[in-house]
C-alpha positions in Angstrom: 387.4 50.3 251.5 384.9 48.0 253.1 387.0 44.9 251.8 390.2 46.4 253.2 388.9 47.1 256.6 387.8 43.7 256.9 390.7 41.9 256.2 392.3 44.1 258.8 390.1 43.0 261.2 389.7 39.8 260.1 394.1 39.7 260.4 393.6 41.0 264.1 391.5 38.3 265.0 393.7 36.2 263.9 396.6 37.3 265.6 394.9 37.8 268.7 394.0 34.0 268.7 397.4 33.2 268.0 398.7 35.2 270.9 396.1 33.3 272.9 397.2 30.0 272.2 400.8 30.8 272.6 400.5 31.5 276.3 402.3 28.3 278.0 399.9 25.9 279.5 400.5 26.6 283.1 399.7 30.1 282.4 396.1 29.0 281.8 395.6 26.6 284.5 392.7 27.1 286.8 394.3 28.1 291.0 395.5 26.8 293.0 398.7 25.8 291.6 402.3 26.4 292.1 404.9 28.3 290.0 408.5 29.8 291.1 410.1 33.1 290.1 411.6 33.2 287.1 413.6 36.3 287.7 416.3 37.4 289.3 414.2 40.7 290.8 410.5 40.2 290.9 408.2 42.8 292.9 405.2 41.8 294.1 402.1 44.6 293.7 399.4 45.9 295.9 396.9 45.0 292.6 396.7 43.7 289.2 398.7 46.8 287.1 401.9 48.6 287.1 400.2 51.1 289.2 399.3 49.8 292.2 402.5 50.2 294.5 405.8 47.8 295.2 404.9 45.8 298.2 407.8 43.7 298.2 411.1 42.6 295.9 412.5 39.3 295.6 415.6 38.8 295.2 415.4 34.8 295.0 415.1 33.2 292.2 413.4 29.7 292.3 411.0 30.5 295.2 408.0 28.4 294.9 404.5 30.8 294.9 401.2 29.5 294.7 398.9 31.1 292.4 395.6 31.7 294.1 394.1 34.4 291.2 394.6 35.0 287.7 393.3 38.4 286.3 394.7 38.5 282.7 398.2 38.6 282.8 398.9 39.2 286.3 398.9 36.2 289.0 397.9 37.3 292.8 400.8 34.4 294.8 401.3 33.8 297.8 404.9 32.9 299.0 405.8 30.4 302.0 405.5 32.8 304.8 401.9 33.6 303.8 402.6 36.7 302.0 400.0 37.6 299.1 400.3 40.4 296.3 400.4 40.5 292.6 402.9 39.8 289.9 403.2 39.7 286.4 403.1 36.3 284.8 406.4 36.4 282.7 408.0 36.9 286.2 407.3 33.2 287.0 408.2 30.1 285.9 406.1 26.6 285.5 409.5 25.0 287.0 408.2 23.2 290.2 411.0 24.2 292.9 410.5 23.8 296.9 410.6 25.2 300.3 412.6 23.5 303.0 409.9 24.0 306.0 409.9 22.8 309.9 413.6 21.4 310.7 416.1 19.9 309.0 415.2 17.5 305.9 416.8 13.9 305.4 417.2 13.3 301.8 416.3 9.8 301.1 418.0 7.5 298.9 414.2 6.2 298.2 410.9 7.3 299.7 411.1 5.2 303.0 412.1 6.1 306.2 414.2 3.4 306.6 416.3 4.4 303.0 420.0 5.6 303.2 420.2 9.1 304.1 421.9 10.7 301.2 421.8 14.7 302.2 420.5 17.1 304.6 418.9 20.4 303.9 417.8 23.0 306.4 415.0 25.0 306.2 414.8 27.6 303.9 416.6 25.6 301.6 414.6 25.7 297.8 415.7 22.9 295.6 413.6 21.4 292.2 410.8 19.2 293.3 409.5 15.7 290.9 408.4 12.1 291.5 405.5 13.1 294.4 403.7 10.1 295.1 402.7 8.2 298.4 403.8 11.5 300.8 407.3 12.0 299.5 409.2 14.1 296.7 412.8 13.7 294.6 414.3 17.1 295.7 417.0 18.0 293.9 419.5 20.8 295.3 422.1 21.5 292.9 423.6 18.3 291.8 422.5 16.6 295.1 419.2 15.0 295.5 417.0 12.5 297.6 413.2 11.6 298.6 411.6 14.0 300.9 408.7 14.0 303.0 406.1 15.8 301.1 404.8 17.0 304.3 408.5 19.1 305.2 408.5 20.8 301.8 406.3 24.0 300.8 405.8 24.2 297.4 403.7 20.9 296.8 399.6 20.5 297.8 399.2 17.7 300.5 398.6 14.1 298.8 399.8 15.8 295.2 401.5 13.3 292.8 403.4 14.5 290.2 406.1 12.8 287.9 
């Protein structure tokens, strides 16, 4: 019987490790960093666990949230009106999306301000969010894109470069 309970251990630390290394790399990133919601309905808790109350729903998929704590698989985020509370990690997504912030955006046919003005977006406006480097950011709204001042958009860290 020894042998048997063992193995059966031995098979559940196993698995456990395997579940472990599964988890997508953003997931075990170190806050700060920035996520969006995966879901089409994502409530945000009072505390880490299905028990603590509802404190808000979103209803908008693609906000950016920055995650500020991890406590196992829940992710205390804050959203871009300053908002904080808890949600479960397969609610978000490692897609880097954006927050139109301020006034009106002018997206840039290259990341100069003296570049062709391709689009506008106003603010509020979330769009996908790559190429940050030297202050400005390819933001891409739907099939429509152009550079953005890094600075206009909430949903990237000041000075962050990212591909």
């Amino acid at each position: 019987m020894e042998g048997a309970g063992m193995r059966f251990w031995g098979w559940m630390v196993l698995g456990a490790l395997a579940l472990g290394l599964a988890a997508p790399a953003w997931a075990q990133r170190k806050p700060p960093y920035f996520v969006s919601i995966k879901a089409g309905k994502a409530l945000m808790r009072a505390g880490p666990g299905r028990n603590y109350p509802a404190t808000w729903l979103y209803k908008r998929r693609g906000l950016p949230l920055k995650v500020v704590t991890v406590f196992g698989e829940w992710r205390r985020v804050e959203d871009p009106g300053g908002t904080q509370g808890w949600m479960l990690s397969n609610l978000l997504d490692e897609e880097r999306t954006a927050y139109v912030t301020g006034t009106i955006v002018e997206m840039r046919a290259a990341p100069d301000l003296g570049a062709r003005v391709n689009w506008r977006a106003a603010p509020g406006v979330i769009g996908t969010i790559s190429k940050c480097a030297t202050g400005w950011c390819w933001f891409q709204v739907g099939n429509r894109g152009g550079y953005v001042e890094q600075s206009h958009l909430w949903g990237t860290a000041p000075g962050e470069v990212m591909d």
